[in-house]
N, C-alpha and C positions, 0 to 999 in steps of 0.2 A: 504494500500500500504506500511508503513512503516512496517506494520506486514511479507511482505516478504523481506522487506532489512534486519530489524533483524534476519529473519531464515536464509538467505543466509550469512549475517557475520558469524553469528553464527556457520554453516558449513563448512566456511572459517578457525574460528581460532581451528577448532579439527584437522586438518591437521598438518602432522609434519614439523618439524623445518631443516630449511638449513641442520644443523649437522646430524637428523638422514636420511634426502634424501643421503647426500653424504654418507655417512656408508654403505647403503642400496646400491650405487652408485657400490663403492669399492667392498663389498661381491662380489654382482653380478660381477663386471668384475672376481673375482680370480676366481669366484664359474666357471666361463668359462673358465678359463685359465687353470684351472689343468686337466680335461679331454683333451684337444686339446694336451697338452703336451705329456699326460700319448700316445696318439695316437699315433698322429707324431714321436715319439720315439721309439714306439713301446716295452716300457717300462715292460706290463705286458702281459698273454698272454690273448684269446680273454674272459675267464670268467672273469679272473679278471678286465679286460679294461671293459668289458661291468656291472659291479660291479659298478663301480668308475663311468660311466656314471651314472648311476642309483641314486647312491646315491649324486651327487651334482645336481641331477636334481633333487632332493627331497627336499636336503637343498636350491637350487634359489627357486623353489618354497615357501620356507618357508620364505626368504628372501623378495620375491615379496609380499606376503600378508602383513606380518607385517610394511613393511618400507615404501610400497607404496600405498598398500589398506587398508592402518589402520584397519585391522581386530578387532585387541584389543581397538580400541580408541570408544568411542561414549557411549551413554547410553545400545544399545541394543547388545554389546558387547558379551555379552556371548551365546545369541541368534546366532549371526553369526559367533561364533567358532562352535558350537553344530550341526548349518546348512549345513557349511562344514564339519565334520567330519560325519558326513549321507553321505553327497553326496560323501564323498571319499570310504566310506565304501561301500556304491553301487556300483562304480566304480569298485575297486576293485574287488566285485562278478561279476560283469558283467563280465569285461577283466578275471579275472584267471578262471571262469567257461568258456570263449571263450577258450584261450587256450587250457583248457583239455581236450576239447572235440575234439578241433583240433585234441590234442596230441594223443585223443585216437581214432580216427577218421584214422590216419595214422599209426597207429601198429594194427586193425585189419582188415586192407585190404589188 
């Protein structure tokens, strides 16, 4: 029994600290705030607005793993960078092969 109080501390102190939750905190609000602006504004037109969505949905997500899923912390660390960048790499063939076939699905009909 003490052998799972120790694993559970244990798991407890790889967790980050006050300062990198609030940083991780902070990102994520701007990482929101500059698309909503870019919008509302109507700042750029729709490729560029939809750019700028894109790419801070790239960087919150990059923000959400490190600050809050401790991707990098732990011993198996480099295992679950390598796990997710598969899984994003599949991803990505799945979604841009859906589109093109979309895409090309509606220029030859």
């Amino acid at each position: 029994m003490s052998g799972q109080h120790t694993s559970s501390h244990q798991n407890h102190d790889a967790h980050g600290s006050l300062k990198s939750y609030i940083i991780g905190f902070a990102l994520s609000i701007i990482l929101t705030i500059i698309p909503l602006v870019v919008v509302m504004n109507h700042m750029l037109n729709k490729t560029g607005t939809l750019l700028v969505i894109l790419i801070m949905a790239v960087l919150q997500f990059g923000v959400q793993l490190l600050f809050f899923m401790h991707v990098k912390d732990g011993e198996n660390a480099r295992w679950n960078i390598m796990a997710l960048i598969f899984g994003l790499i599949i991803l990505v063939t799945i979604v841009g092969g859906s589109i093109w076939i979309m895409t090309y699905n509606q220029v030859a009909h």
